[in-house]
C-alpha positions as a Python dict, from the first residue, in 0.01 Angstrom:
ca = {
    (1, 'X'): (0, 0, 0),
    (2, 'X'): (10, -386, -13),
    (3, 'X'): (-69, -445, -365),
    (4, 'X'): (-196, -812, -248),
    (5, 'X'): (-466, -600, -83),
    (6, 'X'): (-628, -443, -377),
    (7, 'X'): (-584, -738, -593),
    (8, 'X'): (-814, -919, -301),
    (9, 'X'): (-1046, -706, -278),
    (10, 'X'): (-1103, -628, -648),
    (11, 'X'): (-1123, -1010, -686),
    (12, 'X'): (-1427, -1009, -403),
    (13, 'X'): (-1589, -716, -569),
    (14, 'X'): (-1615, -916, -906),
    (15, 'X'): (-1730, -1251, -756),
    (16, 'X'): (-1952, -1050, -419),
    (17, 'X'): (-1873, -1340, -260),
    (18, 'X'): (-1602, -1402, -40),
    (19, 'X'): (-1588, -1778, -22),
    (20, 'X'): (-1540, -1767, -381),
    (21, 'X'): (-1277, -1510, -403),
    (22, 'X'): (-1084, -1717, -145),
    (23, 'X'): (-1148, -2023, -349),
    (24, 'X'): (-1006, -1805, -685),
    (25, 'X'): (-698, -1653, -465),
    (26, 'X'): (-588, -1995, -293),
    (27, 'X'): (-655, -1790, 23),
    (28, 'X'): (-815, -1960, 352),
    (29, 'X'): (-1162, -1747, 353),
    (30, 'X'): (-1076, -1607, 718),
    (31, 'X'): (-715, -1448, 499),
    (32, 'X'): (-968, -1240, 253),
    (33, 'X'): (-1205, -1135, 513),
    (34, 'X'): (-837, -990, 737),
    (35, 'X'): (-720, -835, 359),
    (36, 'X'): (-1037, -670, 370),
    (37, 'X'): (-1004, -556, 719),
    (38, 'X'): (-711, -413, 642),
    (39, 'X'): (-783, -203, 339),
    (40, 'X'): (-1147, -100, 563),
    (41, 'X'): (-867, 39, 862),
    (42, 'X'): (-672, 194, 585),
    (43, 'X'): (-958, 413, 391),
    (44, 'X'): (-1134, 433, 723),
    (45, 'X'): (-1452, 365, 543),
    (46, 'X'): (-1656, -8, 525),
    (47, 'X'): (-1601, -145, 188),
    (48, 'X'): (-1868, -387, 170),
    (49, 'X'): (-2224, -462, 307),
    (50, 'X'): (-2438, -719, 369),
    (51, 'X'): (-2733, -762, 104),
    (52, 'X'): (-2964, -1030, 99),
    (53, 'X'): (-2766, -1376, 107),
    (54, 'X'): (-2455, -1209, -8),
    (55, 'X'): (-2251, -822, -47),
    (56, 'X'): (-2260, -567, -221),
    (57, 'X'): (-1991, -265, -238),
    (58, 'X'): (-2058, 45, -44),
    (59, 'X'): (-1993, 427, -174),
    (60, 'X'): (-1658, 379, -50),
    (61, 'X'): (-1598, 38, -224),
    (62, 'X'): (-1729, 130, -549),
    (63, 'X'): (-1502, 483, -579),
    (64, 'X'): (-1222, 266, -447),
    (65, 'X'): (-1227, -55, -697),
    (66, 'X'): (-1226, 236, -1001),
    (67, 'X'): (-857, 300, -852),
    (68, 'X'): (-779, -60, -791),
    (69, 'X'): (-800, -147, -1179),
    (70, 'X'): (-597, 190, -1255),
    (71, 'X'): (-360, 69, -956),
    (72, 'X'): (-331, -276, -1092),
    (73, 'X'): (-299, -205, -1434),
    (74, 'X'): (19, 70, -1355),
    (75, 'X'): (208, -213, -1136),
    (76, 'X'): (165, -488, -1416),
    (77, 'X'): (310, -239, -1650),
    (78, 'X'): (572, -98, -1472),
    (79, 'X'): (653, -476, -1424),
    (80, 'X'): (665, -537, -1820),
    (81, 'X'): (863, -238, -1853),
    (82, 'X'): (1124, -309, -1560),
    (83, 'X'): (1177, -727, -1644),
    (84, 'X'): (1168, -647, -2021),
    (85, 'X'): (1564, -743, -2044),
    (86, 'X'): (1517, -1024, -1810),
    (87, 'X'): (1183, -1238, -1646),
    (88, 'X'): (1406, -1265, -1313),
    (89, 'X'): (1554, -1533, -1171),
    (90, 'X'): (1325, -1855, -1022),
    (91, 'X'): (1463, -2091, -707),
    (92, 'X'): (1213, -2366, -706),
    (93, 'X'): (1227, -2654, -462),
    (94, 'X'): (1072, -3017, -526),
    (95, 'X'): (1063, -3374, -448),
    (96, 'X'): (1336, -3600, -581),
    (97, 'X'): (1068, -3848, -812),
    (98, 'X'): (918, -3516, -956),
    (99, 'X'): (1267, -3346, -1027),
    (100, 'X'): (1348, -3634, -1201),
    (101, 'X'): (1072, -3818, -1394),
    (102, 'X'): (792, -3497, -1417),
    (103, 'X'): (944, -3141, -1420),
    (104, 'X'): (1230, -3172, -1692),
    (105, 'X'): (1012, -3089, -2007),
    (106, 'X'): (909, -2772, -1811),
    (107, 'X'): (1242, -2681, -1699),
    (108, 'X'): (1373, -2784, -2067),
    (109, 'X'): (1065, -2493, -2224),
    (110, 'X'): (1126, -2252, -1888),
    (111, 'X'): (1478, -2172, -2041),
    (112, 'X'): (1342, -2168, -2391),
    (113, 'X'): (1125, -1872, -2291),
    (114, 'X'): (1280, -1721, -2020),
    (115, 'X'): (1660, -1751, -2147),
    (116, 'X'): (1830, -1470, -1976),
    (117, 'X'): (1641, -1570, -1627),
    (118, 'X'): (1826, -1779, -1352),
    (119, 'X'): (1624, -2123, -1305),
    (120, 'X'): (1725, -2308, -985),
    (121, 'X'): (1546, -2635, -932),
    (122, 'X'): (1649, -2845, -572),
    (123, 'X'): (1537, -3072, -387),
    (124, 'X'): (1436, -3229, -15),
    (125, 'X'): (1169, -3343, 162),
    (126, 'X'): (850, -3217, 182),
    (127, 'X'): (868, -3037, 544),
    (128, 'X'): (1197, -2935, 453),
    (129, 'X'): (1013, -2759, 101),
    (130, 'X'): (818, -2631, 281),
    (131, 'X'): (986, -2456, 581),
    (132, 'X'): (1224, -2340, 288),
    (133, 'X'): (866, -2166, 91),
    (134, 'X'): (800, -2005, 430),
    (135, 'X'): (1180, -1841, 460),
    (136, 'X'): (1242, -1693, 167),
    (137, 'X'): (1484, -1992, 29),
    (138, 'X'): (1256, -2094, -273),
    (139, 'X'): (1006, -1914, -436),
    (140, 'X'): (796, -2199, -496),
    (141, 'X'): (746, -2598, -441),
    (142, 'X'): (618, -2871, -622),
    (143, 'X'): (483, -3126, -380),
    (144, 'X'): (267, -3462, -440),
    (145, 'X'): (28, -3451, -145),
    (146, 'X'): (-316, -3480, -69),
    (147, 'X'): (-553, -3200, -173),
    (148, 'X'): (-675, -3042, 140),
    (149, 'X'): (-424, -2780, 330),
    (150, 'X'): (-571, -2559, 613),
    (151, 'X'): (-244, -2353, 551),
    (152, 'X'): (-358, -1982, 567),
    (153, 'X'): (21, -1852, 453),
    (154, 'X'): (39, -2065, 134),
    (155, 'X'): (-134, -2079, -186),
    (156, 'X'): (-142, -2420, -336),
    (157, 'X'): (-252, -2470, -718),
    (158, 'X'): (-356, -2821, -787),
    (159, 'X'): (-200, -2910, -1078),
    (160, 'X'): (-334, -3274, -1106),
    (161, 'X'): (-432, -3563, -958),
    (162, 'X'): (-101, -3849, -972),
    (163, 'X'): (-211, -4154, -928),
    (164, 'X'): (6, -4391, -699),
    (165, 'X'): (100, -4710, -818),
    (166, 'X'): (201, -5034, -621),
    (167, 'X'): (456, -5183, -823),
    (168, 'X'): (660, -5498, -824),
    (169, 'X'): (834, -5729, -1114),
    (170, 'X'): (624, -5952, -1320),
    (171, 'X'): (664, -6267, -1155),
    (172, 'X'): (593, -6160, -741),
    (173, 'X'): (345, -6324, -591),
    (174, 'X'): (108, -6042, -590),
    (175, 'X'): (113, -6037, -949),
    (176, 'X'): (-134, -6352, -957),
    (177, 'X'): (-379, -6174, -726),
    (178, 'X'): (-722, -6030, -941),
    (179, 'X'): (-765, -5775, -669),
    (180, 'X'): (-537, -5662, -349),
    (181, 'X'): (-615, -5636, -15),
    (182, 'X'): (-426, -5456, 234),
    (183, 'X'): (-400, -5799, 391),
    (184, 'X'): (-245, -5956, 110),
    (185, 'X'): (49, -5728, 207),
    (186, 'X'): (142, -5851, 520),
    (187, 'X'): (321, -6130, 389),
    (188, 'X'): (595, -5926, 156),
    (189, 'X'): (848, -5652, 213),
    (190, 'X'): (836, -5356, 109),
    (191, 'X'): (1099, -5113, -53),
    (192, 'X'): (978, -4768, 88),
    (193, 'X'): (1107, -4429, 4),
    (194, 'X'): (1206, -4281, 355),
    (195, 'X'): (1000, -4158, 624),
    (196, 'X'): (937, -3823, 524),
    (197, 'X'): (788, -3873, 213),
    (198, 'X'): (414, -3817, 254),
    (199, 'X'): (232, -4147, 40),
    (200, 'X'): (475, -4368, 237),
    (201, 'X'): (349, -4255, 549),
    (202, 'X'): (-16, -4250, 381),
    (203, 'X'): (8, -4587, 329),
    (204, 'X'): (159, -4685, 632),
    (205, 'X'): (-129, -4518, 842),
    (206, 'X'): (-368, -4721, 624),
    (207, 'X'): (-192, -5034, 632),
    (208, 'X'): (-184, -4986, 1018),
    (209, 'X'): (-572, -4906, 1037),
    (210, 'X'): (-616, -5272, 873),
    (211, 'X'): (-361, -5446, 1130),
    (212, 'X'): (-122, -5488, 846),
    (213, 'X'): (249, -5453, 930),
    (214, 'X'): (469, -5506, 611),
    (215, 'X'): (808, -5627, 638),
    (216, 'X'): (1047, -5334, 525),
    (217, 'X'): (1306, -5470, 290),
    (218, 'X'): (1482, -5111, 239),
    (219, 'X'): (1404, -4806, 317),
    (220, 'X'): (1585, -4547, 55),
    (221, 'X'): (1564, -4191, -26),
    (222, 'X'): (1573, -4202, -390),
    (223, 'X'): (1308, -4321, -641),
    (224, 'X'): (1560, -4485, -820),
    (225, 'X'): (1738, -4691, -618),
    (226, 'X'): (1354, -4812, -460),
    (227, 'X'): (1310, -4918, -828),
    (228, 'X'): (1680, -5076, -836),
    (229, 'X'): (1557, -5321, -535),
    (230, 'X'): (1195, -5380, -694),
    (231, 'X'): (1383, -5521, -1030),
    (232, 'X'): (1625, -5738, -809),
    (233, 'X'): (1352, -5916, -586),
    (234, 'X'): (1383, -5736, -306),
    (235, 'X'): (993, -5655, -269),
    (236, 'X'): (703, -5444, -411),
    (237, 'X'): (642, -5076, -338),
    (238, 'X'): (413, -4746, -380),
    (239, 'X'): (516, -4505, -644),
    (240, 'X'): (423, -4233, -862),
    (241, 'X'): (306, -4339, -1201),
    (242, 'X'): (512, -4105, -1361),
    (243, 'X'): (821, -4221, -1194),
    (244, 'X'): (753, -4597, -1300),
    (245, 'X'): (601, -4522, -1634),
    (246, 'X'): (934, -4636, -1854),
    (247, 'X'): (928, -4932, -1633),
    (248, 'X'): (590, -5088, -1705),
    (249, 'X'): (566, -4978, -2035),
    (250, 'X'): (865, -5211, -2136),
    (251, 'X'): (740, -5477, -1917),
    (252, 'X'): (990, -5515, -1636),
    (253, 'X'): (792, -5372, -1378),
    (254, 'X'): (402, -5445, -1340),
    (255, 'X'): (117, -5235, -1166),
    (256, 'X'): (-73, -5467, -966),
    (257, 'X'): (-433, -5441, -892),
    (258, 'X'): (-413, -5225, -596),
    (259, 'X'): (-627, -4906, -498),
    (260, 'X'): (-787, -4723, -212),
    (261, 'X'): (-994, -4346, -212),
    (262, 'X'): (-717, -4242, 81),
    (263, 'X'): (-446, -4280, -110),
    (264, 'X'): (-489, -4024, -375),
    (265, 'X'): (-227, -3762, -407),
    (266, 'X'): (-202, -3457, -651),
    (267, 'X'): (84, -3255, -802),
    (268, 'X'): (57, -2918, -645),
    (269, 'X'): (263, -2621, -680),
    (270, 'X'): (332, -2376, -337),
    (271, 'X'): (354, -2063, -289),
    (272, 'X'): (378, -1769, 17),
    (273, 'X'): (41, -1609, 64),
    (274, 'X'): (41, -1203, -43),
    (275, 'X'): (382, -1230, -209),
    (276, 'X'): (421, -1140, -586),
    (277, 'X'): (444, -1374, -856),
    (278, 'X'): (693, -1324, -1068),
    (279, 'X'): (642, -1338, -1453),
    (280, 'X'): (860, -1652, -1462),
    (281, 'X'): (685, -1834, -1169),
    (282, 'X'): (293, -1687, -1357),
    (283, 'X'): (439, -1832, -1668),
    (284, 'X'): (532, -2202, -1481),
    (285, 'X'): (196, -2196, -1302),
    (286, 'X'): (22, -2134, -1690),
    (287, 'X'): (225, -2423, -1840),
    (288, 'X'): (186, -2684, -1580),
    (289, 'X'): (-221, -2579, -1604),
    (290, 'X'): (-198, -2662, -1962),
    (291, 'X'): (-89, -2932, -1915),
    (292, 'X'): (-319, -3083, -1657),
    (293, 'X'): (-576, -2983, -1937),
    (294, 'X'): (-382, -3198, -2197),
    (295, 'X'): (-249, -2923, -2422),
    (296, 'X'): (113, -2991, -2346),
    (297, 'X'): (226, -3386, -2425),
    (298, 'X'): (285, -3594, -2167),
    (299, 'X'): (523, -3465, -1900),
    (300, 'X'): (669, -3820, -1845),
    (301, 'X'): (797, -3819, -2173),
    (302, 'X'): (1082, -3577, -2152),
    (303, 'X'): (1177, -3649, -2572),
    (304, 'X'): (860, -3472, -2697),
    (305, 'X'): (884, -3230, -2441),
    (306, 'X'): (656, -2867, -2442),
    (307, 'X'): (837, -2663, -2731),
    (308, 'X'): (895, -2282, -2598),
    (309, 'X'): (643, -2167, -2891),
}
């Protein structure tokens, strides 16, 4: 029995609504309604019924959610008792501006908890994060995309919104501008990370619907180096504000008056669909929640860092 299975259907029979539960599980709400399916096939018996505007559980669905909790309840603690020694090990695949200017405080109290568990962090591209999610190769990604995902065979937990920031030094021309336009971009380059990364391409599509074609100046695949250009004159670009927060704060780099509803991007962490989650990967999930909340300090500043208590 596919423990995923109980734990969906338990979650449905506590909400008795199945748009919900999907909403709760990260499922699509045509992934609960096959779970369901498949645990009605199983018993041989329909679980729920239609009442009213919503369900209710049948006979059968009310005898079997009293064995789902005891079900539950056994695999979480032969879990404890198995990973008591050690949480297991955690291969986690992300972006290169995340790995280096968001995740370290987490990594930094990961170990602090979990210090007998392996911790891989890597990174790539976004389709290549995600192909590697799909295989086996990572048990997780953190991604900065947009919010929806019609993705059926992934779970994505928003972590928070990111804001993107168009950057360029203090004295560019498009400093002196009160508001930005996509048209006021036609006339500079642009240092833009490299094609796969998913707010470059956002903002080229919208640049394009306007009839704007920037001049590219570079085109690089680190954050870094795309901030190395910015500081010598080479142009303006779109960043993370967490990757450029160091930056403007000490006044070498300025945010300039730029926004647009499209181009808003959030921190999201991926998972397979109906897999387990580890205690190490539950315990990630919890901390990067907490923090969205504001109960950790600041991610970008990797000196005050979560503690592991």
């Amino acid at each position: 029995m596919d423990l995923s299975l109980m734990r969906t259907f338990k979650e449905t029979a506590r909400l008795m609504n199945i748009t919900r539960a999907a909403d709760s599980l990260g499922y699509a709400q045509s992934s609960v309604t096959a779970q369901i399916r498949k645990l009605e096939e199983f018993y041989g018996v329909p679980l729920f019924e239609r009442y009213g505007r919503g369900i209710r559980l049948t006979p059968g669905g009310r005898e079997l959610l009293a064995y789902a909790d005891r079900l539950l309840d056994l695999a979480e603690e032969s879990m404890q008792a198995v990973s008591a020694e050690t949480a297991g090990s955690l291969t986690l695949g992300t972006i290169e501006s995340l790995a280096a200017f968001y995740l370290p405080p987490y990594v930094r109290r990961m170990k602090q908890t979990f210090p007998a568990a392996s911790l891989l962090l890597q990174t790539g591209s976004e389709p290549e994060l995600l192909h590697g999610v799909r295989t086996g190769e990572y048990d997780a990604t953190l991604l900065l995309d947009t919010e929806t995902s019609s993705d059926p065979d992934l779970v994505r937990v928003i972590v928070k919104e990111e804001p993107l920031l168009l950057v360029a030094r203090p004295d560019h021309p498009l400093a002196g501008i009160a508001a930005i336009q996509p048209a006021d971009l036609a006339l500079h380059a642009w240092v833009a990370p490299e094609r796969s990364c998913a707010y470059r391409s956002m903002l080229a599509r919208l640049l394009h619907a306007y009839g704007v074609r920037p001049q590219l100046s570079c085109e690089l695949g680190s954050v870094e180096a795309i901030k190395r250009c910015i500081l010598h004159g080479l142009g303006f670009s779109l960043l993370p504000a967490c990757a450029v927060a160091a930056e403007i704060a000490d006044g070498r780099l300025r945010a300039l008056p730029f926004s647009h509803p499209e181009l808003r991007f959030y921190i999201q962490l991926v998972y397979p669909a109906g897999r387990w989650v580890s205690r190490t990967l539950a315990a990630l999930i919890a901390m990067l929640r907490e923090s969205s909340e504001g109960v950790l300090s600041s991610p970008t500043d990797a000196s005050n860092g979560p503690d592991s208590r």
